[in-house]
C-alpha positions in Angstrom: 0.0 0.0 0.0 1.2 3.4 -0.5 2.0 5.7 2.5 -0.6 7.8 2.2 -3.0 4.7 2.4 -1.1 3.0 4.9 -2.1 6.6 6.9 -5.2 6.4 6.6 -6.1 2.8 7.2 -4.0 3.3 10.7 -5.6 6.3 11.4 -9.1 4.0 11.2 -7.7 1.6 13.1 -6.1 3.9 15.6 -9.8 5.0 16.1 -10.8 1.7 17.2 -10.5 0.0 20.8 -8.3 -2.3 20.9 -7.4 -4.5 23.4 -3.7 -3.9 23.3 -2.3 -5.8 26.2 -3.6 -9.1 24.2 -2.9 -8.2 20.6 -0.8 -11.4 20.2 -3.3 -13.6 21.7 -3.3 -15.6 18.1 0.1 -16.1 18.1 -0.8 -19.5 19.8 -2.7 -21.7 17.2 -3.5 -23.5 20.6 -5.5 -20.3 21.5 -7.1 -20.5 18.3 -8.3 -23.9 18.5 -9.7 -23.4 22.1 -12.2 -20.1 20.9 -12.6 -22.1 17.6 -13.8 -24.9 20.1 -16.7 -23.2 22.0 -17.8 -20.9 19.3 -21.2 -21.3 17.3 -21.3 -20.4 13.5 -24.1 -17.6 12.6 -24.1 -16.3 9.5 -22.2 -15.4 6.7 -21.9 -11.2 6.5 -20.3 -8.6 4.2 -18.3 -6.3 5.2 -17.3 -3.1 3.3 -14.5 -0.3 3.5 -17.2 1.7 5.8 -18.4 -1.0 7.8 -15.1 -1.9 8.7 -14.6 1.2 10.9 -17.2 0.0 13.3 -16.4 -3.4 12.9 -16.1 -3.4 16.8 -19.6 -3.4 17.2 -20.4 -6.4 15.6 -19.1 -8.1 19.4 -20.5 -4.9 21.5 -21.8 -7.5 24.4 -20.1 -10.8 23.0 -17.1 -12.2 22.0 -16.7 -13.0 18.6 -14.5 -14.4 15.2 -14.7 -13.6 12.2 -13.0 -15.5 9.2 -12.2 -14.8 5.6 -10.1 -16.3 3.1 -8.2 -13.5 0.6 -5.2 -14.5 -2.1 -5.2 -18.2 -0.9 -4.8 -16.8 3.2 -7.3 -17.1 5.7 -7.8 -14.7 8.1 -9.1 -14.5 11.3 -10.6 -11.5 13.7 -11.5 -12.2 17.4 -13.6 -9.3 19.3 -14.2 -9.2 22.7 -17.5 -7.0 23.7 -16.2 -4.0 21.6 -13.0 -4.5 21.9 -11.0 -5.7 18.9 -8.4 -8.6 20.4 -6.0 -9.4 17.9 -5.6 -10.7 14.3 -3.9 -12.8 12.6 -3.4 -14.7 8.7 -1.7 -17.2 8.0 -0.8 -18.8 4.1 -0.7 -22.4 4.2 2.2 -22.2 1.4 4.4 -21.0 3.7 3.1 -22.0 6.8 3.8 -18.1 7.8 1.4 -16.8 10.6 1.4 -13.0 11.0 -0.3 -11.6 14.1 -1.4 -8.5 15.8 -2.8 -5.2 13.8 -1.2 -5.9 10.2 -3.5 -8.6 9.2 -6.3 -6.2 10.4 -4.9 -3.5 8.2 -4.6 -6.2 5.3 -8.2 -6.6 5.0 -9.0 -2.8 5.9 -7.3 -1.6 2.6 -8.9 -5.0 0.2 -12.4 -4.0 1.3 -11.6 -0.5 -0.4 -11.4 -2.4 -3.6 -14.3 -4.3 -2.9 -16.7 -5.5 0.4 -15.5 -8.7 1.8 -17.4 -12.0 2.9 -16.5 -13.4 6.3 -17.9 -16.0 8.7 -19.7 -14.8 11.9 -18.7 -17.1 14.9 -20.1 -16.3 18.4 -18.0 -17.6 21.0 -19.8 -19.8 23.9 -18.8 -19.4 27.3 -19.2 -22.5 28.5 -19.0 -25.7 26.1 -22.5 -27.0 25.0 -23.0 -30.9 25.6 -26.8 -31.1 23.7 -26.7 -33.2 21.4 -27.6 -31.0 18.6 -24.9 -28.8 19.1 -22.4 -27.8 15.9 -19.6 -29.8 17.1 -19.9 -33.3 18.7 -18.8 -33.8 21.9 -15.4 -35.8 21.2 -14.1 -33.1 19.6 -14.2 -30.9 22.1 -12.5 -33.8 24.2 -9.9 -34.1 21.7 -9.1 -30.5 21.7 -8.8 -30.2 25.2 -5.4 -31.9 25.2 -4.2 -29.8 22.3 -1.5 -28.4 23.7 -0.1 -31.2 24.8 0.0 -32.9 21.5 0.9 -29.9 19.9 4.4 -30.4 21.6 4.6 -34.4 21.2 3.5 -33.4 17.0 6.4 -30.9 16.6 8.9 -33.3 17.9 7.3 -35.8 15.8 7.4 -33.6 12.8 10.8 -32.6 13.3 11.8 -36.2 13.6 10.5 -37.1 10.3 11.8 -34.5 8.5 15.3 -35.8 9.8 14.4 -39.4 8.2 13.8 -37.6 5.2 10.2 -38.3 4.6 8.6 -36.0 2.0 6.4 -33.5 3.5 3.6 -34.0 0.8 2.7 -37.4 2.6 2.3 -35.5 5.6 -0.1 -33.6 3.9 -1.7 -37.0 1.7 -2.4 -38.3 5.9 -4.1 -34.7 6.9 -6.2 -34.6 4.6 -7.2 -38.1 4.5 -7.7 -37.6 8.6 -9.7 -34.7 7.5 -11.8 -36.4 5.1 -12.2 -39.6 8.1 -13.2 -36.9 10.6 -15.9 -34.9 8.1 -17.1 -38.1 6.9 -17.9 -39.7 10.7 -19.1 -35.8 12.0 -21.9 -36.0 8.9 -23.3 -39.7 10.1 -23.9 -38.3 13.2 -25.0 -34.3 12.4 -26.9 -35.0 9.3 -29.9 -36.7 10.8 -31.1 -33.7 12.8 -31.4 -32.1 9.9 -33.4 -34.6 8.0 -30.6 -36.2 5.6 -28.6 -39.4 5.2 -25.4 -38.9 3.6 -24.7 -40.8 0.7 -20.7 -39.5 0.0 -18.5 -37.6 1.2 -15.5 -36.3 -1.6 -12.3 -34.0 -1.0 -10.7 -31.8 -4.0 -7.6 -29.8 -4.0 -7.5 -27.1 -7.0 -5.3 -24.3 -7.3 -4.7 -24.3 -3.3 -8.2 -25.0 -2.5 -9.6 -27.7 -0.2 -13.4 -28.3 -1.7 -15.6 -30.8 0.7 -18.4 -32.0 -1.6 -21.0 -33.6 0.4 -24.1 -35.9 -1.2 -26.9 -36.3 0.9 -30.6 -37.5 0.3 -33.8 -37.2 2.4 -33.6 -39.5 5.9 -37.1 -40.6 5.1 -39.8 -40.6 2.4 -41.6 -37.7 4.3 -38.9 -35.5 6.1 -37.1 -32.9 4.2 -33.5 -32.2 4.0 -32.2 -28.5 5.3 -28.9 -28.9 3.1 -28.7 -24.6 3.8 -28.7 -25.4 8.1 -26.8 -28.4 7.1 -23.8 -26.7 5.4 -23.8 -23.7 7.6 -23.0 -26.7 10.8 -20.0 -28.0 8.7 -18.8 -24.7 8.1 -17.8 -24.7 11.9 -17.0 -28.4 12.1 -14.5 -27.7 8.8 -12.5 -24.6 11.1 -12.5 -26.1 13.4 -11.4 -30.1 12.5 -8.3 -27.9 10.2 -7.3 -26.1 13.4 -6.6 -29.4 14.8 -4.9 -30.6 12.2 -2.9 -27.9 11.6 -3.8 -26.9 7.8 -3.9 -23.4 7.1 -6.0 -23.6 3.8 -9.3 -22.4 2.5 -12.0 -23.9 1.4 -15.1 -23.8 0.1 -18.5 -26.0 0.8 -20.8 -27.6 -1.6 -23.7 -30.0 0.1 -25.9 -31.4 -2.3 -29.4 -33.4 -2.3 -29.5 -36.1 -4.6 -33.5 -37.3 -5.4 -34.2 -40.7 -4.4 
């Protein structure tokens, strides 16, 4: 961005409370995973160059996340009742994660070119055990000894890479863990919604994870909600990639096939 730009998007955010003894609360994809974990999807918003400078208000009495994917990066904002936290991107190329106000200032200046889409997550403050709740309960068991394996993978990782194993197989086993993980969430979120899944399929195009999901009707007379349907895996997606460490965006496609 050119100086002048530069100016004025920090002048915008400069006008915007921030929460600057926690700016670097992302830093720790552990963090991440742990919001990630007790936060509800909403609804998908737009947000445009104006908007952005009261973006704050969007959490004024809650915390929430907002995430986007721009140029093949995924972004993330967290807001804590009015108070803008931190943000962060991170390019699954690289496996660079850049933290703090940048990333903010990032998305600040795109929206000038055009409005951006982002994800509305409210976080929870205390975990929901219904049974109907976006993510099942053994994920949020799994995620609360994410640190701990966090420090057992990096040894692990580091390990391999001495052996020499290719890094792309790595990758091959996330995403087939991904694809287990999507695939067992549907059989069990699918039926509150009045569907039966039929398959699940995984593409990656030009840096682009796409989850096709098939589903039909659960019985002759209920009807599937594929909308409600893909707006619960667009949580369960952010949050099972958290966990596995894969920085990458994605897009959803459920859809009904007649009987």
């Amino acid at each position: 961005m050119s100086s002048d730009e530069e100016r004025e998007v920090y002048e915008i955010i400069a006008s915007m409370p921030i929460d600057t003894k926690r700016i670097d609360v992302l830093k720790d994809i552990t963090f991440e995973a742990q919001l990630l974990m007790r936060s509800k999807f909403v609804r998908k918003i737009t947000i445009s160059y104006e908007d952005f400078k009261k973006i704050y208000e969007l959490g004024k009495d809650k915390e929430i996340l907002l995430t986007t994917n721009l140029e093949g990066k995924r972004f993330l904002i967290y807001i804590d009742h009015g108070r803008i936290v931190s943000t962060a991107v991170s390019d699954p190329k690289t496996s660079k994660r850049v933290v703090g106000l940048r990333p903010l200032a990032t998305l600040i200046l795109a929206s000038r070119i055009k409005p951006l889409s982002f994800k509305l997550f409210e976080v929870q403050k205390e975990f929901r055990e219904d049974v109907t709740r976006e993510t099942p309960r053994r994920i949020y068991a799994e995620l609360r000894t994410k640190r701990e394996e966090k420090t057992e993978k990096k040894l692990g990782e580091k390990a391999r890479s001495e052996e020499g194993k290719p890094v792309i197989l790595e990758f091959s086993k996330k995403l087939k863990e991904f694809l287990d993980r999507i695939t067992s969430e549907l059989q069990e979120v699918a039926p509150f919604y009045g569907c039966k899944t039929i398959d699940v399929k995984i593409e990656l195009s030009r840096g682009v994870l796409a989850l096709k999901v098939f589903v039909t009707k659960k019985g002759l007379f209920s009807r599937c909600k594929v909308d409600k349907l893909e707006d619960v895996l667009a949580g369960d997606v952010d949050l099972i990639l958290s966990m596995l460490d894969l920085d990458i965006p994605y897009r959803i496609e459920v859809k009904e096939v007649k009987k």
